[in-house]
C-alpha positions as CSV (number, residue, x, y, z in Angstrom):
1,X,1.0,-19.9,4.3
2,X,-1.9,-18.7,6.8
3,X,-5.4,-19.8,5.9
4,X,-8.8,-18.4,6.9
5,X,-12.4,-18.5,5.2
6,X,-16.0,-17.7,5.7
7,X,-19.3,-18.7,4.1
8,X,-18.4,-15.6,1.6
9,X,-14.7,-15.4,1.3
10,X,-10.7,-17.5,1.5
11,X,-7.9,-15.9,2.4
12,X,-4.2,-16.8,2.2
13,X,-1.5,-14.7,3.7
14,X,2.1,-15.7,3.6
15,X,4.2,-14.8,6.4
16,X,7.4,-13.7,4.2
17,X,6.5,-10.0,4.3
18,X,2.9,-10.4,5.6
19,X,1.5,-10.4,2.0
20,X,-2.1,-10.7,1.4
21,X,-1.7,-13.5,-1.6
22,X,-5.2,-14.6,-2.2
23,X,-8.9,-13.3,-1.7
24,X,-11.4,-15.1,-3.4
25,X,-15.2,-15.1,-3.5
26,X,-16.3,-18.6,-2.2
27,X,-19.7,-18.5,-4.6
28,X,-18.0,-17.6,-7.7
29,X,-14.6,-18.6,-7.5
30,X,-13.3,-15.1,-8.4
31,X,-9.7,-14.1,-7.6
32,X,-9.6,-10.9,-6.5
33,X,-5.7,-10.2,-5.6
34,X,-3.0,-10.0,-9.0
35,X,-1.8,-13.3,-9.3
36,X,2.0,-12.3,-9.4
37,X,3.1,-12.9,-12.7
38,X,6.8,-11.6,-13.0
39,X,6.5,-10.4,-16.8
40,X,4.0,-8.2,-15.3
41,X,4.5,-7.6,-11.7
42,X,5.9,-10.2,-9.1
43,X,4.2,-9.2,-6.1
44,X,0.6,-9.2,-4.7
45,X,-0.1,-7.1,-2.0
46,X,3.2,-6.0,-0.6
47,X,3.8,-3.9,3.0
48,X,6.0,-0.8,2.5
49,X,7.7,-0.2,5.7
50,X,9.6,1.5,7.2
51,X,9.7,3.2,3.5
52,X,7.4,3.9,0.8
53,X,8.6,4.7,-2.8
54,X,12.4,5.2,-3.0
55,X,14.5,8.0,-0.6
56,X,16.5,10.2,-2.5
57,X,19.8,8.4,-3.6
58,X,18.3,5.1,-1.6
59,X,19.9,6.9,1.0
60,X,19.6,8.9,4.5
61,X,20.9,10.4,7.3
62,X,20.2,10.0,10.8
63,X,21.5,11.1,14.2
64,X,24.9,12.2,11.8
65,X,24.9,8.9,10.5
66,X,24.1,7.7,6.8
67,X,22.1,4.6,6.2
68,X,20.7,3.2,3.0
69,X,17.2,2.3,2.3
70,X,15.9,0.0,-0.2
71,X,13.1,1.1,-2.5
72,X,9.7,0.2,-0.6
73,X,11.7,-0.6,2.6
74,X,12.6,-3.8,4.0
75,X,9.3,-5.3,5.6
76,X,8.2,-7.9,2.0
77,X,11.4,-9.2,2.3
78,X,11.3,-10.3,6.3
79,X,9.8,-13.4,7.6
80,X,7.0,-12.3,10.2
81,X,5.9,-14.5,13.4
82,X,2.0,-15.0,13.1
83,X,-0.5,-16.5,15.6
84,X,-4.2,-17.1,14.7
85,X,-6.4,-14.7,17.4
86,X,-9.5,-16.8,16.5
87,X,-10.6,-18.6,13.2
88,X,-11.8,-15.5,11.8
89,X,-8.3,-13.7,12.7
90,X,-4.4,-13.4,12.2
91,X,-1.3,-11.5,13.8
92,X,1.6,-11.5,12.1
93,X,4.6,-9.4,13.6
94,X,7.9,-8.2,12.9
95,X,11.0,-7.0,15.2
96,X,13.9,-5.5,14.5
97,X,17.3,-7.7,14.0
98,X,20.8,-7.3,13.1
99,X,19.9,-6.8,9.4
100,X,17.1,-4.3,9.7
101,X,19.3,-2.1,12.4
102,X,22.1,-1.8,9.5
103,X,19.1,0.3,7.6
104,X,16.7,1.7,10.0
105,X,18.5,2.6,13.4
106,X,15.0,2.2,15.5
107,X,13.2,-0.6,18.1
108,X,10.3,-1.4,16.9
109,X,7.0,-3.6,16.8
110,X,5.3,-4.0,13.3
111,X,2.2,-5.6,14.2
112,X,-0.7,-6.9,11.1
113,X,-3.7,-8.4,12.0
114,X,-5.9,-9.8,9.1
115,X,-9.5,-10.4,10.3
116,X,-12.6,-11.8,7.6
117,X,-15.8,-11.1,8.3
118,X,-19.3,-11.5,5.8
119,X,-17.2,-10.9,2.5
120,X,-14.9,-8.3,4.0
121,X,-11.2,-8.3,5.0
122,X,-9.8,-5.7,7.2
123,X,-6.0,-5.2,7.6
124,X,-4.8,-3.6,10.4
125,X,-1.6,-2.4,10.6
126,X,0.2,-0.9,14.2
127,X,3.7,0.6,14.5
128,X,5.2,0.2,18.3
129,X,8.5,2.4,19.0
130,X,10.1,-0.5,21.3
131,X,13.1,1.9,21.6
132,X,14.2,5.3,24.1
133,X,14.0,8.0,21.6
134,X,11.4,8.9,19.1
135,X,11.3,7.2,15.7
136,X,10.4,8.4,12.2
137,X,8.5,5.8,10.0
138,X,6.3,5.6,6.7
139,X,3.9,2.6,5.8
140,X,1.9,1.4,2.7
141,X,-0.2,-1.0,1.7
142,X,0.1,-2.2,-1.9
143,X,-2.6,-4.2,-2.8
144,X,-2.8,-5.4,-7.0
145,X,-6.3,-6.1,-7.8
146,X,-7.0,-9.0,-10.0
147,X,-9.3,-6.8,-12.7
148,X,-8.5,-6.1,-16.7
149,X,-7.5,-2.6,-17.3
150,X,-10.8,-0.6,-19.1
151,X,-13.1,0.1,-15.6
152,X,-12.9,2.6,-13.2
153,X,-12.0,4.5,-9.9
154,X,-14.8,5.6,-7.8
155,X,-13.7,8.3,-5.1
156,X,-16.0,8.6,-1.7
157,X,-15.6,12.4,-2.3
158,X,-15.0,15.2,-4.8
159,X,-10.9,15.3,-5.3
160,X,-8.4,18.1,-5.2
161,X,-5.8,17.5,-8.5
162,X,-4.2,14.6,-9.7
163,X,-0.5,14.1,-9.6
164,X,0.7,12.3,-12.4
165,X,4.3,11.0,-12.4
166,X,6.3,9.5,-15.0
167,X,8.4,7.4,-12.9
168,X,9.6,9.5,-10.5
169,X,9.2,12.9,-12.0
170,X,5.6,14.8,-11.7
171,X,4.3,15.6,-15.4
172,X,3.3,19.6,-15.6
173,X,2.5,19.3,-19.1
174,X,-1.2,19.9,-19.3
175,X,-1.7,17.9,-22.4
176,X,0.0,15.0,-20.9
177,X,-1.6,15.2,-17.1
178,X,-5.1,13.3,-15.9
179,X,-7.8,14.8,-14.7
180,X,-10.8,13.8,-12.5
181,X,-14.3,13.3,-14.3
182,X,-16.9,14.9,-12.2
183,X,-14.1,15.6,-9.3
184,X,-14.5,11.9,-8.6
185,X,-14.0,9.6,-11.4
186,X,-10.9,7.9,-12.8
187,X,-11.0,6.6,-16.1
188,X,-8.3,3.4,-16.8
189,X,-7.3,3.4,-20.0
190,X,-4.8,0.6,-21.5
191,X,-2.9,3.5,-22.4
192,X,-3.1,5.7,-18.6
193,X,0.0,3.9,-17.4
194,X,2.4,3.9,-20.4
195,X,5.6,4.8,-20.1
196,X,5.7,4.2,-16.1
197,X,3.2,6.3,-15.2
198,X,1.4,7.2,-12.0
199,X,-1.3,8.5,-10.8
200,X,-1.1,10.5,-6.9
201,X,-3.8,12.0,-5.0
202,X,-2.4,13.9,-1.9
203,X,-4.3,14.6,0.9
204,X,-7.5,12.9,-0.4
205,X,-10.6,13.9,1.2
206,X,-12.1,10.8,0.5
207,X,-12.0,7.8,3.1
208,X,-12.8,4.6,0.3
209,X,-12.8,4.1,-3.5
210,X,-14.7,1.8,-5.7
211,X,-13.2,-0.2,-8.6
212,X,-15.1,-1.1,-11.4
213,X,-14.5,-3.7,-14.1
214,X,-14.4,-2.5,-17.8
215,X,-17.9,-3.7,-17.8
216,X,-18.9,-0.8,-15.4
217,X,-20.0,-3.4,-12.8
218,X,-18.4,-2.8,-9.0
219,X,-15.6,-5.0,-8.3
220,X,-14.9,-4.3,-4.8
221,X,-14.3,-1.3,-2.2
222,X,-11.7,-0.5,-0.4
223,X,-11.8,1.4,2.5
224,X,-8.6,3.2,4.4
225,X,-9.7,5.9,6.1
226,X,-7.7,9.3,6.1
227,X,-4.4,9.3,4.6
228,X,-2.0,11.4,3.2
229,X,-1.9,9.9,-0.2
230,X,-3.4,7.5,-2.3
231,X,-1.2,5.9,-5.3
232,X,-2.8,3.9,-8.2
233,X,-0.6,2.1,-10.2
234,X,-0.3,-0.5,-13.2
235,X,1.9,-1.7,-15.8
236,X,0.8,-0.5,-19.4
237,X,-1.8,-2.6,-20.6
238,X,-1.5,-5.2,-17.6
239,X,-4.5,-6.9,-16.3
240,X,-4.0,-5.4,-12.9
241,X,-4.5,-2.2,-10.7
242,X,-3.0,-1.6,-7.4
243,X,-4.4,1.3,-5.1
244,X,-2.2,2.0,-2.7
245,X,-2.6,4.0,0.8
246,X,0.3,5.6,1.6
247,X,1.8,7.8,5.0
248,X,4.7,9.2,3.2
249,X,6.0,10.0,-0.7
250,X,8.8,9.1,-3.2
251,X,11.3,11.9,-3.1
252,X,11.9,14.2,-6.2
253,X,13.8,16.2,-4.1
254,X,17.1,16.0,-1.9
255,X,16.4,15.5,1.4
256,X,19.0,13.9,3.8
257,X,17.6,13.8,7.1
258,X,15.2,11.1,8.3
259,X,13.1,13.4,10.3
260,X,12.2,16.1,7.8
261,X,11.3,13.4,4.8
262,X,7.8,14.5,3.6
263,X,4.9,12.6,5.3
264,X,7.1,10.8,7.7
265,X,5.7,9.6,11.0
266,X,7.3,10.4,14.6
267,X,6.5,8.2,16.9
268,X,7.3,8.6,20.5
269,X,9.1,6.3,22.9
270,X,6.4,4.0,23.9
271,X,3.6,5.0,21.4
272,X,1.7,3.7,18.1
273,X,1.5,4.7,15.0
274,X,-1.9,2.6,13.7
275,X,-3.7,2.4,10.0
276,X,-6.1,0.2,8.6
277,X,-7.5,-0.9,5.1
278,X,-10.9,-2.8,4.7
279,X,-11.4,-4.6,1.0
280,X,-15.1,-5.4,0.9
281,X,-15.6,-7.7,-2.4
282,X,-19.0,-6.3,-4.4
């Protein structure tokens, strides 16, 4: 388990899967990552690579060849290398191996560096194709939030619609969708997430979101820049909320061929795909 801490904040990271386990407020004592209890949700802040959400049939095709993909990809499940940059920073890093070829054809360099700084942590993460032909990623970052269920969700911006899921289906039925208040405001309700609901903004126009506790006091920010979509995601009930930047999509469709997968990534021989989330605690 990697360690670093300010005057402000603690973090732990642990190296299986480059998960974000712990980030705590120094003055307070306040956890601020879900504490990964299985009757809820056993993870903390899993890395979706090179998938995000399930491919259609956990399955794909590419270069005439059929491979299967686990839900979420592979990446939580792989032991990263890590190396401390400074006492304020970490690299952790993942290569492709026998394993990971059986799944995901590609050479490749998944590098994450977690860096604190005044009660902030910024997680960077960069995609290197290592290989002589292009390669077709996704990434997410799915941080759970430590928080009871009741507060709210704060967009940057005003929002297009919502997408609402149920599982893996999007819900048209108007009485049964969610809608923004104000264009910008997300009510969570003990009941939004029953019967494995979702929410999906594509496209966001908003660069960072603000949770707030049931109290209607900030909890923390998080910042991620542009992306293609933003998932937020509990269990019903469940003292927890996970918001979720995304490149790519679950698939409600059929689609067989790697390169044509909605919001995948090409990324040429030699180049970088990067991204980067920021969690300032408030």
């Amino acid at each position: 388990m990697l360690v670093m801490s300010n005057n402000n904040i603690s973090v732990m990271i642990n190296e299986l899967g480059a998960e974000l386990t712990s980030l705590v407020d120094i003055k307070t004592g306040r956890e601020f990552i879900w504490q990964d209890k299985p009757y809820h949700w056993g993870g903390h802040a899993p890395v979706l690579f090179p998938a995000v959400g399930r491919v259609y049939q956990d399955k794909y095709v590419f270069d005439g060849k059929e491979y299967k993909m686990p839900k979420h990809g592979f990446a939580s499940k792989k032991m990263f290398s890590s190396r401390y940059i400074s006492s304020s920073s970490v690299e952790l890093t993942l290569i492709q191996d026998d394993e990971t070829k059986s799944m995901y054809p590609f050479d490749y360099s998944l590098s994450i560096v977690f860096s604190i700084f005044e009660s902030s942590l910024s997680i960077s993460f960069s995609i290197k194709n290592m290989g002589d032909t292009p390669m077709y990623s996704s990434i997410g970052f799915h941080p759970g939030y430590n928080i009871d269920i009741g507060g709210m969700v704060e967009f940057e911006k005003e929002e297009p619609d919502i997408i609402y899921y149920s599982g893996e289906t999007a819900i048209t039925d108007t009485e049964s969708k969610m809608y923004f208040r104000e264009n910008r405001y997300l009510d969570i309700s003990k009941n939004t997430f029953d019967g494995d609901k979702t929410i999906s903004i594509e496209g966001p126009n908003s660069g960072s979101v603000i949770l707030y506790d049931k109290n209607k006091k900030p909890f923390l920010k998080h910042t991620f820049g542009k992306q293609g979509v933003i998932w937020i995601w509990s269990i019903s009930n469940a003292p927890y909320v996970c918001i979720e930047p995304w490149t790519g999509s679950i698939e409600r469709f059929s689609c067989s061929e790697l390169e044509n997968k909605k919001g995948i990534i090409k990324i040429d021989k030699g180049k970088e795909y990067s991204m980067k989330s920021t969690i300032t605690i408030l």
